[in-house]
C-alpha positions as CSV (number, residue, x, y, z in Angstrom):
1,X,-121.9,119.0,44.6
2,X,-121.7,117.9,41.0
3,X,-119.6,120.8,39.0
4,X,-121.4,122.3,36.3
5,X,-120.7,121.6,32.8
6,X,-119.9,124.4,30.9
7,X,-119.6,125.9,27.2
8,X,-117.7,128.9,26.0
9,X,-116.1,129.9,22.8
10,X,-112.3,130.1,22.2
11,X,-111.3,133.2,21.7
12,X,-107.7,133.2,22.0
13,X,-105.5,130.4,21.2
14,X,-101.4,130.4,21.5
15,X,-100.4,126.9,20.0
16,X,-96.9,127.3,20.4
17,X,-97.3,127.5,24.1
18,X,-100.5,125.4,24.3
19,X,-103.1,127.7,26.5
20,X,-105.4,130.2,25.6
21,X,-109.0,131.7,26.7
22,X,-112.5,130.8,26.5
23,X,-115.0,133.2,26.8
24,X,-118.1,131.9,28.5
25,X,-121.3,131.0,26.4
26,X,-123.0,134.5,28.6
27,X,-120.0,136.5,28.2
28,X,-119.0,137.3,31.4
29,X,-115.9,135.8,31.6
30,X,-112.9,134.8,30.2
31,X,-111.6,131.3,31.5
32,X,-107.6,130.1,30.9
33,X,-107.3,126.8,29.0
34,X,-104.1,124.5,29.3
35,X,-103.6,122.0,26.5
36,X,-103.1,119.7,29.5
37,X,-106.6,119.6,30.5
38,X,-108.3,118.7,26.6
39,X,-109.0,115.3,26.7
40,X,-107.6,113.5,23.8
41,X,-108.3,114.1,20.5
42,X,-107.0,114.3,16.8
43,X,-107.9,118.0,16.4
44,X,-105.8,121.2,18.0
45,X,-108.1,123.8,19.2
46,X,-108.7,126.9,17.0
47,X,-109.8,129.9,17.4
48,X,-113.7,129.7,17.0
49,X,-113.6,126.0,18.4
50,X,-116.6,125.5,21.3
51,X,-115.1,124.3,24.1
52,X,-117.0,122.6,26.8
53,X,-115.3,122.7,30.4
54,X,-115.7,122.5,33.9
55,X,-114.3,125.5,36.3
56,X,-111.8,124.7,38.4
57,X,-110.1,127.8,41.4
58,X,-106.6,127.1,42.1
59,X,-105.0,127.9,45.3
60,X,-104.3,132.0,44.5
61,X,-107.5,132.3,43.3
62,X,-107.6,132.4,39.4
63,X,-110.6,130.4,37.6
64,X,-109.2,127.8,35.0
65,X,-111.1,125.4,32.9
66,X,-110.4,121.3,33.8
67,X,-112.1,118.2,32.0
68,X,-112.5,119.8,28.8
69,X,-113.0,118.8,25.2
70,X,-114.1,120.3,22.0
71,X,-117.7,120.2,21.2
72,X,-118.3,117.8,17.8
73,X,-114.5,116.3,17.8
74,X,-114.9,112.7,18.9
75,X,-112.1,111.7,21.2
76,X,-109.1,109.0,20.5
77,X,-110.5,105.5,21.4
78,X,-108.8,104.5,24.5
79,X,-106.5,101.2,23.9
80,X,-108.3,98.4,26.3
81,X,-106.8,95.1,26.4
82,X,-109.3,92.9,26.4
83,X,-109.4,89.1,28.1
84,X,-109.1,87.7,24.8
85,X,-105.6,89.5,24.3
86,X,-104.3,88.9,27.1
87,X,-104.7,85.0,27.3
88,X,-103.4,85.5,23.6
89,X,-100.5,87.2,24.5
90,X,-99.8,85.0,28.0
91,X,-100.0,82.1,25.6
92,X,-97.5,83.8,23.1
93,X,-95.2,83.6,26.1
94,X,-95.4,80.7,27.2
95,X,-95.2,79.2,23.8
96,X,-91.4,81.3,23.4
97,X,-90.3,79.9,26.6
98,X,-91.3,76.3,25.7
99,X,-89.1,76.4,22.6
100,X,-86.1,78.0,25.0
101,X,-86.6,75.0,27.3
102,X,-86.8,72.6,24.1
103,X,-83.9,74.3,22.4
104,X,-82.2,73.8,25.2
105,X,-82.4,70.3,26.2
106,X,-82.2,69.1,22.4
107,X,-78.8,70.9,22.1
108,X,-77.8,70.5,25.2
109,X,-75.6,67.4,24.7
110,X,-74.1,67.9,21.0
111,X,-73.0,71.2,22.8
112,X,-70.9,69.3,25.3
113,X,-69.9,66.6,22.9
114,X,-68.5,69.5,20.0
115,X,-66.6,71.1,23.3
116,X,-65.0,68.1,24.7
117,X,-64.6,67.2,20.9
118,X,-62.4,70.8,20.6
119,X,-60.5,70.4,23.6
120,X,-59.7,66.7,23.1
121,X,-58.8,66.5,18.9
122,X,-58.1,70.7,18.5
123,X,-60.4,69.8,16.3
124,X,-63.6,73.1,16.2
125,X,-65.0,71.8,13.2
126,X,-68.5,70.8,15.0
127,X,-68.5,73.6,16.9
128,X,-68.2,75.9,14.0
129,X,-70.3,74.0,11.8
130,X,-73.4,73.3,14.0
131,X,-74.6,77.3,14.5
132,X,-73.5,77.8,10.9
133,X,-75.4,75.4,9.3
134,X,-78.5,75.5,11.5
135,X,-78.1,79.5,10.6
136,X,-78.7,78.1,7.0
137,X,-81.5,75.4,7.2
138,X,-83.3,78.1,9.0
139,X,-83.2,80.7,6.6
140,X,-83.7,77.7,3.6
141,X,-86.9,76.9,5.8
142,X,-88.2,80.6,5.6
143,X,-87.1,80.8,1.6
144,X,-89.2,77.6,1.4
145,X,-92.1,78.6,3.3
146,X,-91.7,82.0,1.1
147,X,-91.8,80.1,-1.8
148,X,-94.8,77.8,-1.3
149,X,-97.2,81.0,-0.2
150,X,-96.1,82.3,-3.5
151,X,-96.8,78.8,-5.4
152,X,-92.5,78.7,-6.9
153,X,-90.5,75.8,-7.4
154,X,-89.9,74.5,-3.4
155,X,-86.8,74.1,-2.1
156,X,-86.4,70.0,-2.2
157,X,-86.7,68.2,1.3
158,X,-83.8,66.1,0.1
159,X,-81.8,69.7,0.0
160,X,-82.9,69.9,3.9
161,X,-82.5,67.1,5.4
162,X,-79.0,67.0,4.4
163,X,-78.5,70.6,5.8
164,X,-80.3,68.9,8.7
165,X,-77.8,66.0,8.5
166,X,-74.6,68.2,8.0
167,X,-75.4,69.8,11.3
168,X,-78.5,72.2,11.1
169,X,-81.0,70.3,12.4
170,X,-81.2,72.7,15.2
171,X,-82.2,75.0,13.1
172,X,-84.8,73.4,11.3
173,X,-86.6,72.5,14.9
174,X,-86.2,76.1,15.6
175,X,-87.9,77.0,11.8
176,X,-90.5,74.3,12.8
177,X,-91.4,75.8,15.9
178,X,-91.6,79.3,14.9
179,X,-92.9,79.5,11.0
180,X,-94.7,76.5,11.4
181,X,-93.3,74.8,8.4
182,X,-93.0,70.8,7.9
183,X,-94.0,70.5,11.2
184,X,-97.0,68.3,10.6
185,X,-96.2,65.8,7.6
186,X,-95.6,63.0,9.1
187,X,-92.6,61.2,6.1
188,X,-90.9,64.2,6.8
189,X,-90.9,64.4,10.7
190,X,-89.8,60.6,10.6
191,X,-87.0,61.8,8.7
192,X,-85.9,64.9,10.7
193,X,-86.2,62.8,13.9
194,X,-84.1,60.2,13.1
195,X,-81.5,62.5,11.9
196,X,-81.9,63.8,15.7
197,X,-81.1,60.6,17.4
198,X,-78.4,60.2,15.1
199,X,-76.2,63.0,16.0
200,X,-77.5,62.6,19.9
201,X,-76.4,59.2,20.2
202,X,-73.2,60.0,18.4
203,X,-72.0,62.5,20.8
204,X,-73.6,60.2,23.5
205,X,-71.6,57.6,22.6
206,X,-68.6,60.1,22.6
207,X,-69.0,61.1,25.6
208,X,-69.8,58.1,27.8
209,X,-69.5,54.7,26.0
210,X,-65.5,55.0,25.0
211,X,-66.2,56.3,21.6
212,X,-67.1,53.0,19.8
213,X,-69.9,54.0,17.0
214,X,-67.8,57.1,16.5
215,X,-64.3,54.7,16.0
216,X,-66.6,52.0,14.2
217,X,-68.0,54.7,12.0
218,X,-64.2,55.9,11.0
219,X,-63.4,52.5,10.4
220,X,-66.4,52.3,7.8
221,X,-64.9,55.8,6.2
222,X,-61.5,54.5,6.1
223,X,-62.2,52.0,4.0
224,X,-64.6,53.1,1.9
């Protein structure tokens, strides 16, 4: 059998404890209330509030109210994800772990050259140098995507690329990735890209082809 639904006035209302007493629309009775049992809403009862309620016996006998609300206060909206947010948000995640992979594998063997590079020279420049300047094009990647939502004087790609060059061009992948800044014009991916390669095949050639580009590129220092 369906329980009845039920209306009654509160007539007694503790808020510091949270329970008080209805009494029923015919007067008969009085019926306990638990906070617990309100369904959600932005209003605590009140004395005077019209409480609707089913009646619910527990085990020793004593009638309590269960599934109630106030009458004319419209509940909190309940929070439903919808299939919309979650493809959203898988697609969030999956974006985050493609730039982990990406990260990865494009600093993957500069990190090796800059450690062999350490422990063969006791030199920790490029170790030092790559996290801080990729640190630093980042944040002039954000100042420069800052700038040009506020229509300022940008910060010159000349000024970034040679971050890039110096040794933050990690960081300016990472800023490409995530604020979606000089990421699609094409002169300046050419740019960024080749300033990659250059640092990969350096360490490359550090690393497995007896040094030569890095002792031919001292050579062309040296002189100079």
């Amino acid at each position: 059998m369906k329980p009845v639904l039920r209306k009654g006035k509160l007539t007694t209302w503790k808020d510091d404890k949270g329970f008080g007493f209805i009494r029923s629309s015919d007067g008969t009775q009085d019926v306990f209330l638990h906070i617990t049992v309100l369904k959600e809403t932005n209003h605590r009862p009140q004395v005077g509030d019209v409480i609707c309620y089913q009646l619910r016996v527990d085990k020793d006998g004593r009638i309590h109210a269960c599934n109630a609300f106030i009458e004319g206060v419209v509940s909190k909206p309940m929070q439903i994800t919808s299939s919309s947010a979650i493809e959203k948000e898988t697609f969030q995640l999956k974006a985050k772990s493609s730039l982990m992979f990406e990260v990865l594998l494009l600093s993957l063997l500069p990190s090796l050259g800059a450690m062999h590079f350490a422990l063969t020279t006791f030199n920790p420049i490029p170790l030092i140098l790559y996290p801080v300047m990729s640190f630093l094009t980042f944040a002039l990647y954000a100042d420069d995507k800052s700038r040009a939502k506020q229509g300022c004087w940008r910060v010159p790609e000349k000024t970034l690329h040679l971050c890039e060059f110096m040794g933050g061009w990690l960081g300016g992948f990472i800023a490409q990735r995530r604020l979606r800044h000089k990421s699609s014009k094409v002169s300046y991916q050419v740019v960024f890209w080749v300033i990659v390669a250059v640092h990969i095949i350096f360490w490359l050639d550090w690393l497995f082809f007896g040094k030569r580009l890095v002792g031919l590129f001292l050579g062309i220092v040296s002189r100079g």
